[in-house]
N, C-alpha and C positions, 0 to 999 in steps of 0.2 A: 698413638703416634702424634707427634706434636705438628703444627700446621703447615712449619715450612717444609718436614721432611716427608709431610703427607702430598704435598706438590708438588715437591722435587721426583718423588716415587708416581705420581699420576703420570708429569712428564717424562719417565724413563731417561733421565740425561745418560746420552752414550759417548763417552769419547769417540772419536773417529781419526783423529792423532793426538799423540803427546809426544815431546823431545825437549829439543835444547835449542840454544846458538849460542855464537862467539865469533865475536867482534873484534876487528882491531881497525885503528887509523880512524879517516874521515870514510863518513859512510850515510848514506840515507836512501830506504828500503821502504816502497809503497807497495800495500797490499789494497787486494780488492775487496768488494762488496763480500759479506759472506751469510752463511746461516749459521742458528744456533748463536753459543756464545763461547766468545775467547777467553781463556782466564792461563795471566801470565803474569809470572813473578821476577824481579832484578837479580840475579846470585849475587853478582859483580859489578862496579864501573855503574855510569851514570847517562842517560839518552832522554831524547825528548819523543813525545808520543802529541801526536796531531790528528784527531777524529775530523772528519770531514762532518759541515754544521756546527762544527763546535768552533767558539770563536777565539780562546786562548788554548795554547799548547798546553799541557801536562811534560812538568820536570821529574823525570823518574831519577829515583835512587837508590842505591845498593839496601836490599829487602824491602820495596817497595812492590806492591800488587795491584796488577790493573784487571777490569773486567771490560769487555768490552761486550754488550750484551744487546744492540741493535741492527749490528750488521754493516754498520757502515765503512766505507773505507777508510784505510788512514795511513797514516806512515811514519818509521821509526827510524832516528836520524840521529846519528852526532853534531848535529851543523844544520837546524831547518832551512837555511841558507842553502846549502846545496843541493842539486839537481836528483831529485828520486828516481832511481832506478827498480824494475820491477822486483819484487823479491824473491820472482826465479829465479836470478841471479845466483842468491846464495843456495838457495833449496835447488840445486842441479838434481837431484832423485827424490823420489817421494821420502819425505821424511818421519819415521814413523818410531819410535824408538830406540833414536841416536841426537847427535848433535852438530847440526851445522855449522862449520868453519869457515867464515868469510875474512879478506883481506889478512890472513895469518895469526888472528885472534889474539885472546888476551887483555883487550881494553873492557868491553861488555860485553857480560854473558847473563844468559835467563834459560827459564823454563816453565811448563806449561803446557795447557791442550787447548783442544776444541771439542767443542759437546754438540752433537745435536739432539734436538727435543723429541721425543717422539709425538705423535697424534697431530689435533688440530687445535691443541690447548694453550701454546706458546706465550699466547698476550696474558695467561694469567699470571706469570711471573713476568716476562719479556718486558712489557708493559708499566711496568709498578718503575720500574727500572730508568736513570738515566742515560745517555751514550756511552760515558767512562764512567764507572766505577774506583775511584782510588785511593786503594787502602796504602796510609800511609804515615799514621801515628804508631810510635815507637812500641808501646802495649798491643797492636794490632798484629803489627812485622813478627813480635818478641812467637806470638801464637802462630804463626804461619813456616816460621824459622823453620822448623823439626822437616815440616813437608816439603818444604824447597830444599834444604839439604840433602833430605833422602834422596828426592827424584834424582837430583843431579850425580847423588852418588850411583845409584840406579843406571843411568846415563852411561858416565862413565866406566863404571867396571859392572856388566852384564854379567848376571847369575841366569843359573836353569831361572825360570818364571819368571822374571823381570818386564817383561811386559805387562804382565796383568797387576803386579806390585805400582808399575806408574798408573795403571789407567787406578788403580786404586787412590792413589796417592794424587794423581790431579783432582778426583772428585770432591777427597777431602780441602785442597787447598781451595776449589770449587765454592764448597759450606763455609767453610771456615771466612773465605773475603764476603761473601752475605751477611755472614754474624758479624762481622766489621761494620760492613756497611749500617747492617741494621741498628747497631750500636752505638753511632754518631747522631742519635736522635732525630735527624731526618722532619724537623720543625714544618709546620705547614703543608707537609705530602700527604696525598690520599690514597688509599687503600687498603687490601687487607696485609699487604708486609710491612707498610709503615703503621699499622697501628697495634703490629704484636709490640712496638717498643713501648705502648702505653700497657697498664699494668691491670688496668680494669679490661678495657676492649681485648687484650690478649687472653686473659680469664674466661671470655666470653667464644671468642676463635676458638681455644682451646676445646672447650665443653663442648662446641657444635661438633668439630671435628674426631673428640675421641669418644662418640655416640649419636654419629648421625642420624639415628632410626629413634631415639629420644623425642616426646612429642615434646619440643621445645616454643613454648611461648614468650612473648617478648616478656610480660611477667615473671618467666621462671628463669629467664635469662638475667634481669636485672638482680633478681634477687640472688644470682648465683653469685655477681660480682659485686653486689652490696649499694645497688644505687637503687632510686626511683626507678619508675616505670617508665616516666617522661624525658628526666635526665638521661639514663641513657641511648636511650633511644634517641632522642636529638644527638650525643657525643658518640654514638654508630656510627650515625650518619653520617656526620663533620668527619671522621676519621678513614672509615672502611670506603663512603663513597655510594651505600647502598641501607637499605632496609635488612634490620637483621632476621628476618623471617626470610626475606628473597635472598638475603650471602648464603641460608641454612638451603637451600631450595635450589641453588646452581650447584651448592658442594654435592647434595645430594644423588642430584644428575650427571655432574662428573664423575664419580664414584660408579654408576649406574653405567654412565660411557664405556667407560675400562672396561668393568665387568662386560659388559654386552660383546665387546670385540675379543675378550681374552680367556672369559671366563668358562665358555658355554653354559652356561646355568639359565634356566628357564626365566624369562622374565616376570612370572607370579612369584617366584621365590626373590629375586633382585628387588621386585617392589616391596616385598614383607621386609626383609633385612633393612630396609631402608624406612620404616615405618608407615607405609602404607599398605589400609586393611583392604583395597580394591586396587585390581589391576587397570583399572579404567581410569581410577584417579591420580596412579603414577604414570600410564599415559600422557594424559592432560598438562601435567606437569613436564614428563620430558619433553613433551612436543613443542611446548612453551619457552623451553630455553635452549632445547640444542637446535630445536630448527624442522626436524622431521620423528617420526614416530621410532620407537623405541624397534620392532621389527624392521624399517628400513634403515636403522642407525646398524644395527648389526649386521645387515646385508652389505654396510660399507657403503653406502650412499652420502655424498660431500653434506655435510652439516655446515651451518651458520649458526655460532652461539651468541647469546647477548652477553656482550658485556658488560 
């Protein structure tokens, strides 16, 4: 499993809704604080999107995708100009797959959901993340088209299962604005999402992740992706943000996390599959990074991870 779907799958993203809206006239619609992350696409027509902390507005337009992946408030507006109204407003009922119709529609219309994260892993992607995300080059929209038409058509004329077709279908449009993002090279960012766009350091993610139990040395690392011993290991660090011994050493225990809460599986056997020959020394280890010992982690006691 390749790294980002290996943390997308740690995090269990859940939708919790997905739909629509349609817009007509002058309009501007503030939403609050939220969790998780929003991920919403343009069908139609063109609005302005305004994150709270963020100092310029964002011009959306027809096949334009936004992430909004820290929770902060913001507001969607034909006119920043004019006065925000709550966006109960429009959402008179929980809206859960259909499409809300405000001031008689037909100017702007989108679609989209909201995910939340499961566990207490959040900041390993949330984190890597800026407030908006927005995809909005022509070869990005061209890849996102297919998913935003369907939902919408989904929307629109409901079949038996159409539900579970959008919450399918936001998750995809979900990866699919990551792999945008991740794809605009992301110069000067730190960590392990910005440094799959590098071609060596992703070689190296990759490895750790599709054989964590691998006694991986930074030697057998380098030589996996063709550098020094020194070399890379300095361009690790500049990129991911950490020592690649301690990235291999958190994924490990995150992996170990899951298992522990979902798995039942003895924890002598969770340390072997993960390649340690003593239970004492994968202790040592989880206790190190998630915060509390591996039996009171699966008792569901609040962990503090390092990040």
């Amino acid at each position: 499993m390749d790294p980002l779907s290996g943390v997308l799958s740690l995090l269990k993203p859940q939708n919790t809704m997905c739909g629509g809206f349609d817009v007509g006239g002058d309009w501007s619609l503030q939403f609050p604080q939220h969790e998780g992350i929003k991920c919403y696409a343009v069908v139609s027509g063109q609005c302005w999107l305004a994150v709270e902390g963020v100092p310029e507005a964002v011009h959306l337009k027809t096949g334009d995708c936004f992430l909004l992946p820290l929770g902060r408030p913001f507001r969607l507006a034909s006119d920043l100009g004019l006065p925000p109204v709550d966006f109960r407003t429009m959402y008179t009922r929980p809206l859960n797959g259909g499409i809300a119709i405000w001031n008689g529609g037909g100017d702007v219309s989108g679609v989209g959901g909201y995910f939340g994260l499961e566990g207490k892993h959040a900041g390993i992607l949330l984190g890597m993340l800026p407030p908006i995300v927005h995809i909005k080059k022509e070869s990005d929209k061209l890849a996102l088209r297919w998913s935003i038409e369907r939902m919408m058509q989904e929307l629109r004329e409901p079949q038996p299962g159409s539900f579970l077709v959008l919450q399918h279908l936001a998750q995809m449009l979900l990866v699919q604005a990551l792999r945008a993002h991740l794809a605009e090279g992301l110069s000067g960012s730190v960590g392990w999402l910005f440094a799959l766009a590098d071609q060596q350091m992703s070689g190296a993610i990759h490895a750790m992740h599709a054989d964590p139990a691998h006694p991986w040395t930074l030697q057998k690392l380098a030589e996996k992706v063709g550098m020094s011993r020194s070399s890379f290991a300095a361009k690790f660090r500049e990129t991911v943000g950490s020592t690649p011994i301690d990235y291999l050493i958190r994924w490990r225990m995150l992996l170990a996390g899951d298992r522990l809460k979902n798995s039942g599986d003895p924890i002598s056997a969770i340390s072997q599959s993960l390649g340690y020959e003593s239970e004492s020394a994968f202790s040592t280890a989880f206790k190190r990074v998630m915060g509390c010992s591996p039996r009171q982690y699966s008792r569901g006691r609040d962990l503090v991870t390092s990040h």
